[in-house]
KEKE-3310 file (N, C-alpha, C; in steps of 0.2 Angstrom, whole numbers, plus 5000, padded with zeros to 4 digits):
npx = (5449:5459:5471:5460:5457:5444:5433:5421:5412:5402:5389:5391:5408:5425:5429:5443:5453:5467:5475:5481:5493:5504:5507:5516:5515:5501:5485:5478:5480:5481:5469:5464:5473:5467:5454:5458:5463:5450:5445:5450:5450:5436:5432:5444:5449:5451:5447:5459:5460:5464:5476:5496:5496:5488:5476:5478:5489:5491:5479:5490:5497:5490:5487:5500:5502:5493:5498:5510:5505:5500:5511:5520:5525:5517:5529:5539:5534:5533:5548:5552:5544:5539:5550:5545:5554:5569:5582:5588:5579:5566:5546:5549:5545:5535:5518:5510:5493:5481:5490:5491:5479:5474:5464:5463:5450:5445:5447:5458:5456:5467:5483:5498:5512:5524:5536:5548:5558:5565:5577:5585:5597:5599:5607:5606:5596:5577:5567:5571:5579:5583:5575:5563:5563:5554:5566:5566:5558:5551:5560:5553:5539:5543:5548:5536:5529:5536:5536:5525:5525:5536:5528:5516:5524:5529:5517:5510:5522:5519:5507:5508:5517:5508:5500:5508:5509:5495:5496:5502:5516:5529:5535:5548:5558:5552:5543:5547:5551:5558:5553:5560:5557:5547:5532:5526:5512:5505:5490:5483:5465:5456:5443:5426:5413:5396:5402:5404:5403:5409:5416:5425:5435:5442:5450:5454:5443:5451:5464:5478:5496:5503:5510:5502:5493:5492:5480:5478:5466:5458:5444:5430:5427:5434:5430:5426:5424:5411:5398:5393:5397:5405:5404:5418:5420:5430:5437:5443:5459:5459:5467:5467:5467:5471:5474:5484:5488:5500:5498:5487:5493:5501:5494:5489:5473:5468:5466:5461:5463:5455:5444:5443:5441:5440:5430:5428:5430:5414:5413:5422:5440:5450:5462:5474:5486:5494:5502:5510:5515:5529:5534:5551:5562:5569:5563:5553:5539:5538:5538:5525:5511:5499:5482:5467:5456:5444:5433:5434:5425:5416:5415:5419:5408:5403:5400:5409:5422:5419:5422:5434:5451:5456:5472:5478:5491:5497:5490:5494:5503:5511:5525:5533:5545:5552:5559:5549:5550:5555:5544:5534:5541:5538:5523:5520:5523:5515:5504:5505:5499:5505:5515:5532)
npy = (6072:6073:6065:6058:6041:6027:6016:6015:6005:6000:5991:5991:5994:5995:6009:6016:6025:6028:6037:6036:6027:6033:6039:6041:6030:6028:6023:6017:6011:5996:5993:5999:5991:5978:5982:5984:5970:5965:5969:5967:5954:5952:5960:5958:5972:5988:6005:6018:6033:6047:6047:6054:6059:6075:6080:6090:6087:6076:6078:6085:6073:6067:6077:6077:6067:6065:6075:6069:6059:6069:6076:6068:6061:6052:6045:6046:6037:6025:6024:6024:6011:5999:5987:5966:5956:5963:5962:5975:5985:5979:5977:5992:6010:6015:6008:6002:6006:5998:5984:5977:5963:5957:5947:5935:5938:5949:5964:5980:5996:6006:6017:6015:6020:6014:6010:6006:6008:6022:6022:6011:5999:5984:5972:5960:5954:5957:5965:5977:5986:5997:6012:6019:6033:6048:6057:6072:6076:6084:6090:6092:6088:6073:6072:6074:6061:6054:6055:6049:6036:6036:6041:6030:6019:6022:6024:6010:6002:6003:6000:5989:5982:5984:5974:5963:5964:5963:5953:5942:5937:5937:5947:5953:5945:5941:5952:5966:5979:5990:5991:5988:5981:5982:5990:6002:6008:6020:6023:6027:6027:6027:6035:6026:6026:6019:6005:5989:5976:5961:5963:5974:5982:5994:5985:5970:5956:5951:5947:5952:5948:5952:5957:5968:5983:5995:6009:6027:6034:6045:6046:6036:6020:6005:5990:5980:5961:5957:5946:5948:5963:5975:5995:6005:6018:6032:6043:6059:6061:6051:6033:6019:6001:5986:5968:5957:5938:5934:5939:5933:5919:5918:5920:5910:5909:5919:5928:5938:5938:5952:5948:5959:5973:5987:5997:6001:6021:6030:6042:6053:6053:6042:6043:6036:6030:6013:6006:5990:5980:5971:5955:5949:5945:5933:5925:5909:5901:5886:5886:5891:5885:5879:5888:5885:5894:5898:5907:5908:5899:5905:5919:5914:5912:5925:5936:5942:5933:5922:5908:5907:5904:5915:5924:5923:5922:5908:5899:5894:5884:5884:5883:5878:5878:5889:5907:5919:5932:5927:5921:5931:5937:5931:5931:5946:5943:5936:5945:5954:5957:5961:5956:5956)
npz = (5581:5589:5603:5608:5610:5603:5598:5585:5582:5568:5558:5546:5544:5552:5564:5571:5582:5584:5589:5601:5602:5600:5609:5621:5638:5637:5644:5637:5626:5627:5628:5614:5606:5606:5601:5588:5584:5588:5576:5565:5565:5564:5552:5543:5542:5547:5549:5549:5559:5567:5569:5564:5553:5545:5536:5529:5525:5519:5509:5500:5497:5490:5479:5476:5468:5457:5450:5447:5436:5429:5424:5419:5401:5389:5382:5392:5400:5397:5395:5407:5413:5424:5428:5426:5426:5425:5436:5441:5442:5446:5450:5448:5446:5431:5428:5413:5405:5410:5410:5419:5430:5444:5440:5426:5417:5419:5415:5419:5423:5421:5428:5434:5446:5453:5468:5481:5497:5496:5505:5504:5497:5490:5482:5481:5483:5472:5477:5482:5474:5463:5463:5449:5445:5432:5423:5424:5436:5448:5462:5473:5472:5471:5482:5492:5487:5490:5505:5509:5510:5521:5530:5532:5536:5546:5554:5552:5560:5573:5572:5573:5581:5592:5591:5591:5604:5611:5604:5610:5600:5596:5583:5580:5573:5562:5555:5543:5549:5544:5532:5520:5508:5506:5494:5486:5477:5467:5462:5450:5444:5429:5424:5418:5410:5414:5417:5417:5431:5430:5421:5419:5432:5446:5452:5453:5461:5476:5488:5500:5499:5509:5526:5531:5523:5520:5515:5506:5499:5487:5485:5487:5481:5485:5491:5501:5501:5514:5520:5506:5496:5502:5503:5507:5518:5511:5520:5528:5532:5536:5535:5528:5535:5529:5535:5528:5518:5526:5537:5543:5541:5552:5564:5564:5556:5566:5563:5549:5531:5522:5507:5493:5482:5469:5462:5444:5445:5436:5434:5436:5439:5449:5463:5473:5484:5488:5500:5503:5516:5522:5526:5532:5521:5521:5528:5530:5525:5529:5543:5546:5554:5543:5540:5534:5522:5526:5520:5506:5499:5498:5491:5481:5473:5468:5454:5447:5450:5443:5447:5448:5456:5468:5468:5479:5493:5494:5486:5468:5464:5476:5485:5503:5507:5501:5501:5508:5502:5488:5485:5483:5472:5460:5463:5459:5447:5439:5438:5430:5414:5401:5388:5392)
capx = (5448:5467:5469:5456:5455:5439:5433:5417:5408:5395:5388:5395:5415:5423:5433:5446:5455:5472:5479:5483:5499:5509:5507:5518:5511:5495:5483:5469:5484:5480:5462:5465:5477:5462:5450:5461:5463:5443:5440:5455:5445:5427:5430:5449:5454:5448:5448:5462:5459:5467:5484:5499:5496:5484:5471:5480:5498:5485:5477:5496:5500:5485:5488:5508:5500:5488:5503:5516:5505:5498:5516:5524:5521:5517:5535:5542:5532:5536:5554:5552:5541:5540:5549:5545:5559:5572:5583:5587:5572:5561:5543:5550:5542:5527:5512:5506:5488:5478:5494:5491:5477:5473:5460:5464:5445:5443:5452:5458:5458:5470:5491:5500:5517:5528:5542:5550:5560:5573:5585:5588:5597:5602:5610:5604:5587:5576:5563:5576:5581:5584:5568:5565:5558:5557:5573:5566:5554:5552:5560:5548:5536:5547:5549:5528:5527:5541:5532:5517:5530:5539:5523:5513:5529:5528:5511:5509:5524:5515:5500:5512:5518:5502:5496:5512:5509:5491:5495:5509:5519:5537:5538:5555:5563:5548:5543:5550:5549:5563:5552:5566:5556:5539:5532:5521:5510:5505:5486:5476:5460:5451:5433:5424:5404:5392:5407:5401:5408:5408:5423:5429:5434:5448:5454:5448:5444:5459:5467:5485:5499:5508:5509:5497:5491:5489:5479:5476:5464:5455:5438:5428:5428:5434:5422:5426:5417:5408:5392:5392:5399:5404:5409:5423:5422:5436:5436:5448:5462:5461:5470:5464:5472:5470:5476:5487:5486:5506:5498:5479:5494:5506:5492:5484:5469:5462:5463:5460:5466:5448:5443:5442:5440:5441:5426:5430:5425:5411:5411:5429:5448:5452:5469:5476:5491:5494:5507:5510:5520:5529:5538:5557:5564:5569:5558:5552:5531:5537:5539:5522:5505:5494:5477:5462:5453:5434:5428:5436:5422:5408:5417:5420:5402:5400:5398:5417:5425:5418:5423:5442:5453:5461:5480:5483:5500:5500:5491:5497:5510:5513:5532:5533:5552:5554:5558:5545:5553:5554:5536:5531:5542:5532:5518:5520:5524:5507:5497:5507:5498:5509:5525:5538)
capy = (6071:6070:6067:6053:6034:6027:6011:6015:6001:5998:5985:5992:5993:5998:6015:6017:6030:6026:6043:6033:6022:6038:6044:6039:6028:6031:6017:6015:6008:5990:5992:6000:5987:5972:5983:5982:5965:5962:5972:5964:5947:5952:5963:5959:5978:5994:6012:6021:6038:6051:6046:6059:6062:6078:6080:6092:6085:6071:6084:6087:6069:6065:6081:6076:6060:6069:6078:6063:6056:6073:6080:6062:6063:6044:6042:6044:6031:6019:6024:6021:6008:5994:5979:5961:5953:5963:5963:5980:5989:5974:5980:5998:6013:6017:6001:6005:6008:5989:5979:5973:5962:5949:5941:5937:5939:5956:5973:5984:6003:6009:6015:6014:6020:6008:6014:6003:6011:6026:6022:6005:5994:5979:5968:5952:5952:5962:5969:5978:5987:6005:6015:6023:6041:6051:6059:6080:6075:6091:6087:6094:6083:6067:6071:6073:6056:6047:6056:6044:6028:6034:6041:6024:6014:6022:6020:6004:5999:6005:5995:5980:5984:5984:5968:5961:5965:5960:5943:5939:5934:5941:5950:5956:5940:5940:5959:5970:5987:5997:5991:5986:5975:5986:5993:6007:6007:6027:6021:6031:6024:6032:6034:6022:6026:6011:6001:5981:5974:5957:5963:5979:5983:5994:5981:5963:5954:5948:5946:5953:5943:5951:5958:5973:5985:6002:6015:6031:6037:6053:6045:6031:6016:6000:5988:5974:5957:5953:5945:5953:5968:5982:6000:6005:6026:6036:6047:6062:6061:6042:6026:6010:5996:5978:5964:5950:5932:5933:5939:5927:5912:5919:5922:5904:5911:5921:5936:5933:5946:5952:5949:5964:5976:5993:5997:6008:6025:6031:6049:6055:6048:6043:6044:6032:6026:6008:6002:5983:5982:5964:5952:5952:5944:5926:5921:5904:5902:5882:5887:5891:5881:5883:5887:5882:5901:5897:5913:5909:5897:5910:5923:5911:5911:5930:5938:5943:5928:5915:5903:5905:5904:5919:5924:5924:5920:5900:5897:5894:5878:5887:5879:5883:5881:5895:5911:5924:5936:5926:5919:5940:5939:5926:5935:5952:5943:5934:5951:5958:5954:5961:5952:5962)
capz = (5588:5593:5609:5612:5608:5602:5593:5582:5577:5564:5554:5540:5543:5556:5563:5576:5583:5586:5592:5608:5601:5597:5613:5628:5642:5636:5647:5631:5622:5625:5623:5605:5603:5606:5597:5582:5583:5582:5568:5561:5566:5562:5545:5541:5540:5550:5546:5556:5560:5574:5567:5564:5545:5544:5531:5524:5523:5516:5503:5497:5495:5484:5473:5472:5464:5452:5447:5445:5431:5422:5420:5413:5395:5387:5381:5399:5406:5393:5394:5414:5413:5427:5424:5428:5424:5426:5442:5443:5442:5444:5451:5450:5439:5428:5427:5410:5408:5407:5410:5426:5435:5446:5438:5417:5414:5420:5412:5426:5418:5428:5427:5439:5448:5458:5469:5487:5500:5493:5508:5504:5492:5492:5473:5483:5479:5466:5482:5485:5465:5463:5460:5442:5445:5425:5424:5427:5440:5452:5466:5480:5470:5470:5493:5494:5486:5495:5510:5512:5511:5529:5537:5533:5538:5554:5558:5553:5564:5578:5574:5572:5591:5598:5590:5595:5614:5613:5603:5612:5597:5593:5577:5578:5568:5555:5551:5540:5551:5541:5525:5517:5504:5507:5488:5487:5471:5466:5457:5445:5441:5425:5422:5414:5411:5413:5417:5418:5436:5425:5413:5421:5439:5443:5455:5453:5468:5478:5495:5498:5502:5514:5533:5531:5518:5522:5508:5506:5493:5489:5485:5489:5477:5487:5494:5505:5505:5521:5519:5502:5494:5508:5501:5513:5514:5510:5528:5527:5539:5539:5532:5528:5537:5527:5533:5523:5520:5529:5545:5545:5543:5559:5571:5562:5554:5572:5559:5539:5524:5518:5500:5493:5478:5470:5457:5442:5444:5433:5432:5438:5440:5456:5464:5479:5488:5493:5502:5503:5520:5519:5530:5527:5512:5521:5532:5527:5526:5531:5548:5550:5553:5538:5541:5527:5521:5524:5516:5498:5495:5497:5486:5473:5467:5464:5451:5445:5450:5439:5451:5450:5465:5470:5469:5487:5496:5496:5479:5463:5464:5480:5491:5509:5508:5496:5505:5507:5497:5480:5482:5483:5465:5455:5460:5453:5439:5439:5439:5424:5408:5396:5384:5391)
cpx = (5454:5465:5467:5458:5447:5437:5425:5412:5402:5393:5390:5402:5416:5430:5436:5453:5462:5478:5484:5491:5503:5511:5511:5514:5504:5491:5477:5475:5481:5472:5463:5469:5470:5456:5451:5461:5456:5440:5444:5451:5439:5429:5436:5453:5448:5450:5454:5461:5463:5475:5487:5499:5489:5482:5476:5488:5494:5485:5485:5499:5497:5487:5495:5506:5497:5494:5508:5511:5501:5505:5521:5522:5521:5523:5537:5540:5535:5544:5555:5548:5545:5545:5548:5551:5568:5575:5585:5584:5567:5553:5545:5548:5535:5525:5508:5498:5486:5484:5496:5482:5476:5469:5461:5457:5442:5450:5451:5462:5461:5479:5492:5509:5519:5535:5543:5555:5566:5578:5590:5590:5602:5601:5608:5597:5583:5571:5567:5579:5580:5576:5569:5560:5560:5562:5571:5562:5554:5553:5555:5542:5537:5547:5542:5528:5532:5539:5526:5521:5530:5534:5517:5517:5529:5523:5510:5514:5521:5509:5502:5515:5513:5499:5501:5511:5501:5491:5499:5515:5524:5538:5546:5559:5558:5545:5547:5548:5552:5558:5555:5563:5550:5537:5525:5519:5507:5497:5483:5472:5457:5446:5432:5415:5403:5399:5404:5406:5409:5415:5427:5426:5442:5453:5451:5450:5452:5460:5474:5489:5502:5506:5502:5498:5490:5487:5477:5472:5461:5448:5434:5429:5429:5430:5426:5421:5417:5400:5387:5395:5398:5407:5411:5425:5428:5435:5441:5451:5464:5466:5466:5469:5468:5474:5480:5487:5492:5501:5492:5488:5498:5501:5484:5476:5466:5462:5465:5459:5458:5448:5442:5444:5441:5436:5429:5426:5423:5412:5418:5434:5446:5460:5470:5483:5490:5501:5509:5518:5521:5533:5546:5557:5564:5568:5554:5544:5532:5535:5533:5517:5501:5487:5473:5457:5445:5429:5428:5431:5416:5410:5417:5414:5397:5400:5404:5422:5425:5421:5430:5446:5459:5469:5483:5490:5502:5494:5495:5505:5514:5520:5534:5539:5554:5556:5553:5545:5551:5548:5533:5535:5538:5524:5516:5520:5518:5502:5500:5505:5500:5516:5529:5548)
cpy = (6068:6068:6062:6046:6031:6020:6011:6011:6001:5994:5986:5990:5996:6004:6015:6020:6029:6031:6039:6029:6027:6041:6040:6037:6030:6021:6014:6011:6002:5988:5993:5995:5980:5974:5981:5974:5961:5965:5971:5956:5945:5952:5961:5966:5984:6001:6015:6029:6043:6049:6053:6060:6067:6078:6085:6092:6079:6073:6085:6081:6067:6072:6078:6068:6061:6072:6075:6061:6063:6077:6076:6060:6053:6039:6041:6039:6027:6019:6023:6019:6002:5988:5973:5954:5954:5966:5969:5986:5985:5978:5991:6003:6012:6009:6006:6003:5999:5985:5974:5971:5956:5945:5942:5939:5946:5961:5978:5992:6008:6011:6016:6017:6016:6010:6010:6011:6017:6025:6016:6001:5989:5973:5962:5950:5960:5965:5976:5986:5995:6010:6020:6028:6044:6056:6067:6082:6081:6087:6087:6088:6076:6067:6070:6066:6052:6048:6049:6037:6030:6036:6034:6018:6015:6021:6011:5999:6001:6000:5988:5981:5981:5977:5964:5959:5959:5952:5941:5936:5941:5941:5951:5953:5940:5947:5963:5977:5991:5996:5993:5986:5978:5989:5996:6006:6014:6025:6026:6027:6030:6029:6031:6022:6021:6008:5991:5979:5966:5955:5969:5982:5988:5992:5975:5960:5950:5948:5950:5950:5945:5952:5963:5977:5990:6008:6021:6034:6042:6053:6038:6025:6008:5996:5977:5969:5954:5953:5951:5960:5975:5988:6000:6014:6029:6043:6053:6064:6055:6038:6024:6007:5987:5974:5960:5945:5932:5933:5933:5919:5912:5921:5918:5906:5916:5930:5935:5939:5944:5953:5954:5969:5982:5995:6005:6015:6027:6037:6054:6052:6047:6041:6039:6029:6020:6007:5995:5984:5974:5963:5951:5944:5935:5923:5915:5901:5894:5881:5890:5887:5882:5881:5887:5891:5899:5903:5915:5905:5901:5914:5921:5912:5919:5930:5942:5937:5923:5910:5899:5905:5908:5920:5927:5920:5912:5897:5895:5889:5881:5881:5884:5882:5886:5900:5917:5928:5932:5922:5927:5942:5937:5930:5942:5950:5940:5937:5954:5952:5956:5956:5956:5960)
cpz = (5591:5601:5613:5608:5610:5596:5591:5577:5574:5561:5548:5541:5550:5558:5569:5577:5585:5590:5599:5607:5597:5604:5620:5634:5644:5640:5641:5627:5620:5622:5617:5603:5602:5602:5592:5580:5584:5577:5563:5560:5562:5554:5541:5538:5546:5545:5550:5555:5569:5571:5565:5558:5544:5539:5526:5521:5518:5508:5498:5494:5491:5478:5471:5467:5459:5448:5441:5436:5426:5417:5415:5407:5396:5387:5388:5403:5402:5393:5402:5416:5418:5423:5429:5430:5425:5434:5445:5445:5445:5452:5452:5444:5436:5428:5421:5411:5406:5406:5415:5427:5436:5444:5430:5416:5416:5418:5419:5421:5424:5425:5434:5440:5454:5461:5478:5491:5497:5495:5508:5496:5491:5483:5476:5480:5475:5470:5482:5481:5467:5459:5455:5443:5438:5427:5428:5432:5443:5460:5474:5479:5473:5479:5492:5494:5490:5502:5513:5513:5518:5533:5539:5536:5546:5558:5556:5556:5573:5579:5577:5580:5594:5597:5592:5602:5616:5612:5605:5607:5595:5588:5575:5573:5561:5552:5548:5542:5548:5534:5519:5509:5503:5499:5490:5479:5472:5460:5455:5439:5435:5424:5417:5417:5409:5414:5420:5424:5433:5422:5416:5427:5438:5449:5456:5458:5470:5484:5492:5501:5507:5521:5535:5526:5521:5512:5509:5498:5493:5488:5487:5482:5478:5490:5496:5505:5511:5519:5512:5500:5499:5505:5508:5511:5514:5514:5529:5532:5540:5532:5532:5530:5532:5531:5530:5522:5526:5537:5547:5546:5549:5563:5568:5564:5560:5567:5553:5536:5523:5510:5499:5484:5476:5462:5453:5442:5436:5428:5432:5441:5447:5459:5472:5479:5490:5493:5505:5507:5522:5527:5528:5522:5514:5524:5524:5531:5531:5538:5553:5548:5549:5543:5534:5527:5520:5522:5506:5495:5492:5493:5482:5468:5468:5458:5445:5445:5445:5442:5452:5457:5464:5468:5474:5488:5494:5489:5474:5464:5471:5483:5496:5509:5505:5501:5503:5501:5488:5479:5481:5475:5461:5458:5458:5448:5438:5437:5433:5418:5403:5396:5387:5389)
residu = (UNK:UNK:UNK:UNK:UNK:UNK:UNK:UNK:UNK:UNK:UNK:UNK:UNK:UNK:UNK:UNK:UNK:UNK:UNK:UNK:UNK:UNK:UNK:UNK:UNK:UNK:UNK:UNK:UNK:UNK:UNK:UNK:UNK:UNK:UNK:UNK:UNK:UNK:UNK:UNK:UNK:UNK:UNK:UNK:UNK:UNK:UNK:UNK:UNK:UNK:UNK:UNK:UNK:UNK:UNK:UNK:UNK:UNK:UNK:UNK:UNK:UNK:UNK:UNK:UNK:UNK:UNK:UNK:UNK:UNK:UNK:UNK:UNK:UNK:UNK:UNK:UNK:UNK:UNK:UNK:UNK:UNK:UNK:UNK:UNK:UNK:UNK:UNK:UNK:UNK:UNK:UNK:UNK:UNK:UNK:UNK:UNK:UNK:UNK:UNK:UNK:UNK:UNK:UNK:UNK:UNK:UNK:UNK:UNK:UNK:UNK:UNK:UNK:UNK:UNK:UNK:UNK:UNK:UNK:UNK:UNK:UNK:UNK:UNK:UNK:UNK:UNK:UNK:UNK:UNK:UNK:UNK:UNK:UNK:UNK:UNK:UNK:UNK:UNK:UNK:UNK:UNK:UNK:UNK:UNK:UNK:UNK:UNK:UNK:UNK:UNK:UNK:UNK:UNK:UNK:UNK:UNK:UNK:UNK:UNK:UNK:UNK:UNK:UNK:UNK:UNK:UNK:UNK:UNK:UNK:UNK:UNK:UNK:UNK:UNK:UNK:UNK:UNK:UNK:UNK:UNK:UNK:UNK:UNK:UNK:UNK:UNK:UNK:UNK:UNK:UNK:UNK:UNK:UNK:UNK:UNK:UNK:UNK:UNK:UNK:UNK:UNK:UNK:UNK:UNK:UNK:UNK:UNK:UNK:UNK:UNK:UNK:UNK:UNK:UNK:UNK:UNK:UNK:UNK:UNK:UNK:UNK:UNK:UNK:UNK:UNK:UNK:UNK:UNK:UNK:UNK:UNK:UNK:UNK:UNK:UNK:UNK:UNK:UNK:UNK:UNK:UNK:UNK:UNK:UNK:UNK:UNK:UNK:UNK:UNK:UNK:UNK:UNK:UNK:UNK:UNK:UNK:UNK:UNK:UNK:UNK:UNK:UNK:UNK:UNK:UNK:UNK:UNK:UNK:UNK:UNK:UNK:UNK:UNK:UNK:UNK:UNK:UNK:UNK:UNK:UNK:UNK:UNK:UNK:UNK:UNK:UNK:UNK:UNK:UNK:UNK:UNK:UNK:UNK:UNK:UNK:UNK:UNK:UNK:UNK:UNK:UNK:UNK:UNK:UNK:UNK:UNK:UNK:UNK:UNK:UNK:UNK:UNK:UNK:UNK:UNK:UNK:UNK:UNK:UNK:UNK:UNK:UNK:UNK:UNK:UNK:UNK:UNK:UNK:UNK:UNK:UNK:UNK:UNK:UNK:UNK:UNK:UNK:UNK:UNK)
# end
């Protein structure tokens, strides 16, 4: 439905058309901009749809990810396996399989590729580090997947525009639009029959820390809590927009990262893109108002949680004079359960 702007709500989730914020003085702008920001409000994430990435430029980046992990034998992951620690690689490369999640009492059956911006690099900070692709990679392969980095960088600087305009608040000094520091995770879930949501998810509940999230996946799977466990469909042609705690505390709480999950599938793999699209490296969280998260008490007493508390932004021995940047380190490291 190019062409048009449109905001589709239902009591489920909700979907809007964003065609209109590519398009020069287009007058639905600011409405789409206000919509965004109550379905950012209500649900904390929408669906975006009418955007400049077609289903089948889509279809191509989901297969180049099916690709990435059937043609990399075992040895090359492990020989370009992520690392946590060190600084010039650090979050870069293979997530072997069950080495990562956010909560210790759940198994996340999942690997993972991790890979930030290609055009930048910067030896000051480890956001920053040289991405490790296996050495004979193809390269047409290796463009498809760096493909979904610049086209979700672009839309999601777009959204960040409009919600700018609408909230009146000046990003320019606190976002990271070149996404500099931005990391992209390349996920493949494997099937797990009868799988217990208890012991195995293949992403346990959680918020994300930063500006906004955008995902691309090929099936359904994730499920947002709002008044309970919501699936969130996987709509072809569309993104997901999440939220982050970063923006709920810069625009003091009037919009809140949704808790949120990703159930292992049962029957067949599933394949997704997320993008974790951050604020820059030193900005200092001191600087802003904390707000109190009044929906982490209600999720605590599911059914997965056991009544931990999250590994959002300002947890964990959280210091607001740190810089952004090195609190986004200590938590990668947080989510990685292996010795490395």
């Amino acid at each position: 439905m190019l062409g048009l702007c449109a905001f589709f709500a239902s009591a489920q989730y909700p979907v809007i058309d964003i065609t209109c914020l590519f398009q020069q003085n287009n007058q639905d702008r600011l409405k789409i901009g206000n919509d965004i920001v109550a379905a950012l409000k209500n649900y904390g994430y929408f669906i975006a749809i009418g955007a400049i990435i077609s289903e089948d430029r889509q279809g191509k980046q989901i297969q180049a990810a099916k690709r990435l992990f059937a043609e990399t034998s075992d040895e090359e992951k492990e020989n370009h396996k992520m690392s946590i620690k060190n600084h010039t690689n650090f979050a870069r490369g293979f997530i072997r399989f069950g080495s990562e999640s956010g909560l210790s009492s759940i198994f996340e059956p999942k690997e993972a590729f991790s890979h930030g911006n290609p055009d930048t690099r910067n030896s000051s900070n480890p956001l920053e580090s040289v991405n490790v692709w296996p050495e004979n990679i193809n390269q047409t392969l290796k463009m498809t997947i760096e493909s979904v980095f610049f086209d979700h960088t672009f839309v999601v600087n777009e959204i960040v525009n409009v919600l700018s305009e609408v909230l009146s608040i000046e990003f320019d000094d606190v976002f990271d639009y070149s996404g500099s520091i931005s990391l992209m995770r390349l996920f493949h879930y494997l099937a797990l029959p009868d799988s217990d949501t208890t012991k195995h998810l293949g992403s346990s509940a959680h918020t994300d820390w930063g500006f906004l999230t955008s995902i691309l996946g090929d099936s359904g799977g994730l499920q947002v809590y709002h008044d309970g466990w919501v699936d969130v469909p996987a709509i072809k042609g569309s993104i997901i927009i999440n939220a982050g705690d970063f923006l709920g505390l810069i625009t003091k709480n009037l919009i809140h990262a949704p808790i949120h999950r990703v159930l292992a599938p049962s029957t067949v793999d599933r394949f997704s893109y997320v993008l974790f699209h951050y604020p820059k490296y030193n900005f200092r969280l001191a600087t802003l108002n904390h707000a109190t998260r009044n929906d982490e008490a209600v999720i605590c007493n599911d059914d997965t949680s056991n009544n931990l508390v999250f590994n959002t932004l300002t947890d964990h021995n959280f210091n607001e004079n740190e810089l952004f940047g090195d609190i986004i380190v200590k938590k990668w490291q947080q989510v990685y359960r292996l010795n490395e």
